[in-house]
C-alpha positions in Angstrom: -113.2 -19.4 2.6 -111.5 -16.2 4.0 -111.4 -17.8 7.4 -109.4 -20.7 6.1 -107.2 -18.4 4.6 -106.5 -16.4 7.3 -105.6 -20.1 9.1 -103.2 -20.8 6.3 -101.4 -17.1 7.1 -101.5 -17.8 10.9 -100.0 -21.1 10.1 -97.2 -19.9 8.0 -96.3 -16.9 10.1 -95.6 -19.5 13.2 -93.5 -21.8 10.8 -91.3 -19.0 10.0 -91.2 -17.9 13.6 -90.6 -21.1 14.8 -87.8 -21.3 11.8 -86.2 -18.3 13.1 -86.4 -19.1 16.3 -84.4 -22.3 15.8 -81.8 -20.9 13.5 -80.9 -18.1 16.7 -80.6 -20.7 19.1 -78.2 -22.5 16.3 -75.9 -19.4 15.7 -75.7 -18.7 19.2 -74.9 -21.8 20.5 -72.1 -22.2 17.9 -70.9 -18.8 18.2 -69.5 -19.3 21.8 -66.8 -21.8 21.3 -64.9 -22.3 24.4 -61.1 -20.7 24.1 -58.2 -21.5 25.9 -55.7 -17.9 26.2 -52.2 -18.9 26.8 -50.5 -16.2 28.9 -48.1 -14.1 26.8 -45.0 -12.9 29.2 -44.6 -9.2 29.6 -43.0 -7.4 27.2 -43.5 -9.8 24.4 -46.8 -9.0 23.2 -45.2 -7.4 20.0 -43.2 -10.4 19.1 -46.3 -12.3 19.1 -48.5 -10.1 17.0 -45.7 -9.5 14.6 -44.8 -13.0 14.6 -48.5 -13.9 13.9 -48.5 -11.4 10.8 -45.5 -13.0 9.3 -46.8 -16.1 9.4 -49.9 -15.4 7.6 -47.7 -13.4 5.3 -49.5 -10.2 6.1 -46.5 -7.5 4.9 -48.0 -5.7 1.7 -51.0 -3.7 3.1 -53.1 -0.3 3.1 -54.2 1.0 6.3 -56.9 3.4 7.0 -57.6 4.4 11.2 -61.6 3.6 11.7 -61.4 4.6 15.5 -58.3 5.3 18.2 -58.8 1.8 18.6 -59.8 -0.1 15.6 -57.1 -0.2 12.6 -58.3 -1.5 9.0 -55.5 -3.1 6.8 -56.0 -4.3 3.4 -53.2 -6.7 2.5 -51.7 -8.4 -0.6 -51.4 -11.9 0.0 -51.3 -15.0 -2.6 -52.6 -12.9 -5.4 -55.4 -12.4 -3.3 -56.7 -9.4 -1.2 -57.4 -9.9 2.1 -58.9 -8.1 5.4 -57.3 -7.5 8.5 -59.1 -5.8 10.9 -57.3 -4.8 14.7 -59.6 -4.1 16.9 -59.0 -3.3 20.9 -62.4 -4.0 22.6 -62.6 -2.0 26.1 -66.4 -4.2 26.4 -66.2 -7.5 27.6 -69.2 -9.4 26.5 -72.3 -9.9 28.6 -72.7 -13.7 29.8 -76.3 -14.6 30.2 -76.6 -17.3 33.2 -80.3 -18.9 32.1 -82.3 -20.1 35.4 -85.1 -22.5 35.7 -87.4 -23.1 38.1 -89.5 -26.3 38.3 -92.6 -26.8 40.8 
């Protein structure tokens, strides 16, 4: 009796491993959409970001500095509050190249 409980544990644990497993593989695999960046001339830069915020109607906000580099707005916009978060990221992210080898 205790044996074939301790089976039914051992059986559940390595559903819900192999459930978490599989929903990993899922959010990674979506999470690294391929992106096309369209070169933005020199000097122009501003334009575009303040072009981008005023068409998204971003123009009635709070600010508050997280870091030298990260800048938190929260913004007014169709009766509704919304997050803007501006974030310069120094770290480009790690690419992992899987290998296989087959005999």
């Amino acid at each position: 009796m205790i044996l074939n409980q301790i089976n039914t544990i051992v059986y559940m644990i390595k559903i819900i491993i192999i459930v978490f497993t599989l929903l990993n593989i899922i959010y990674n695999v979506t999470s690294y959409k391929p992106r096309l960046y369209t070169r933005i001339p020199q000097h122009f830069v501003y334009d575009r970001v303040r072009g981008f915020l005023n068409q998204n109607q971003i123009n009635n906000c709070f600010e508050f500095r997280e870091s030298p580099t990260n800048l938190l707005l929260k913004c007014w916009r169709d009766n509704q509050l919304v997050n803007v978060d501006i974030n310069i990221d120094k770290e480009y992210q790690k690419r992992y190249i899987l290998t296989s080898i087959s005999i």
